[in-house]
C-alpha positions as a Markdown table, in Angstrom:
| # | Residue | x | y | z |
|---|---|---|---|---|
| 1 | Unk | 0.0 | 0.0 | 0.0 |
| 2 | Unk | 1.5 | 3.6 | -1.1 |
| 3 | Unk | 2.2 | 6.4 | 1.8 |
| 4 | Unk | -0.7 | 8.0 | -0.1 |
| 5 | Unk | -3.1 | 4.9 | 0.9 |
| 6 | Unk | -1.9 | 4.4 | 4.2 |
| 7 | Unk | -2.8 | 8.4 | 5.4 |
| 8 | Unk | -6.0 | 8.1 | 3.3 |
| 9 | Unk | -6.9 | 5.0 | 5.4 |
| 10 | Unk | -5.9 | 6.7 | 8.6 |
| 11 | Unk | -8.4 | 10.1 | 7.6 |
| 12 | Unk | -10.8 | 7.4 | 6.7 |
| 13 | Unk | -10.4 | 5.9 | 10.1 |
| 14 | Unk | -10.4 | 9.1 | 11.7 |
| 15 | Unk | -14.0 | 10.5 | 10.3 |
| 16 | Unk | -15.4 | 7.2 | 11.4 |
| 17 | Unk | -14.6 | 7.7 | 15.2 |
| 18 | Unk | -15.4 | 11.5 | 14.7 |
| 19 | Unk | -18.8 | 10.7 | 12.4 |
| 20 | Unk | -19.8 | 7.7 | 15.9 |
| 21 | Unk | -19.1 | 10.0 | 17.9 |
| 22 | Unk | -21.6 | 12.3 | 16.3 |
| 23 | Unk | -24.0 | 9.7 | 16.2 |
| 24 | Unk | -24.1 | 9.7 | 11.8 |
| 25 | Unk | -24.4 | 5.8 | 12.0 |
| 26 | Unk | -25.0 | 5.8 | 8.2 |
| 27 | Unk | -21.6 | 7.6 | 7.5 |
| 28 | Unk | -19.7 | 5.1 | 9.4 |
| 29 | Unk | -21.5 | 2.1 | 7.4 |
| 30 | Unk | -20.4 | 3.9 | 4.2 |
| 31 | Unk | -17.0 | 4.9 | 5.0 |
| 32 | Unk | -16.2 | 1.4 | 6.3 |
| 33 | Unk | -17.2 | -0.1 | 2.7 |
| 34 | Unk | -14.8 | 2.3 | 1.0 |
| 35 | Unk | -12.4 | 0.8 | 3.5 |
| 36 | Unk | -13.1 | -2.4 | 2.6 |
| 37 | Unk | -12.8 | -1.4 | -0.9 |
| 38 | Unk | -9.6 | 0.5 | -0.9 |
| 39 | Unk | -8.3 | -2.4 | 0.8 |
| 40 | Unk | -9.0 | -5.2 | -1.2 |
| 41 | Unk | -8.2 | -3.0 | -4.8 |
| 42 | Unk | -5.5 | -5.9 | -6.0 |
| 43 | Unk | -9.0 | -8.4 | -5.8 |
| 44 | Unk | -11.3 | -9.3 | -8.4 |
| 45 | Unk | -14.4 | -6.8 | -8.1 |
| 46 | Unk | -17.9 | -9.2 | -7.6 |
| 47 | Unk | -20.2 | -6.4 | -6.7 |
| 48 | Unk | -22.6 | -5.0 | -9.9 |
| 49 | Unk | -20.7 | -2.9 | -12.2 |
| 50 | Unk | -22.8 | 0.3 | -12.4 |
| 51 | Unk | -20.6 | 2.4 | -14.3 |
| 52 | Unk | -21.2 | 1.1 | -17.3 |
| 53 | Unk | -24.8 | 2.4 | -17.5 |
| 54 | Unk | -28.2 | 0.3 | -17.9 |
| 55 | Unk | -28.9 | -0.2 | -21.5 |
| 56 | Unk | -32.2 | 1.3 | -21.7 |
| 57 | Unk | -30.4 | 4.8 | -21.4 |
| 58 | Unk | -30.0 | 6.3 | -24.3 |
């Protein structure tokens, strides 16, 4: 993990104790999965690809 990673991880860390603290349960759920995420980047990705669009949009 790059120096850049590892002190993105620690802010990460750091607005989930400040958002529990605060009582903004929802932000902790989310920043946790971008934790997860960030942390598991060299794995295969088996969540839904949305970034490719649905095909009805035109």
């Amino acid at each position: 993990m790059t120096d850049e990673m590892k002190e993105l991880r620690k802010r990460l860390n750091n607005v989930i104790i400040d958002s529990w603290n605060e009582g903004r349960f929802e932000d902790v759920k989310g920043i946790k999965i971008a934790l997860y995420e960030l942390e598991h980047l060299d794995e295969p990705y088996m969540g839904t690809d949305y970034s490719q669009g649905d095909v009805d949009d035109d």
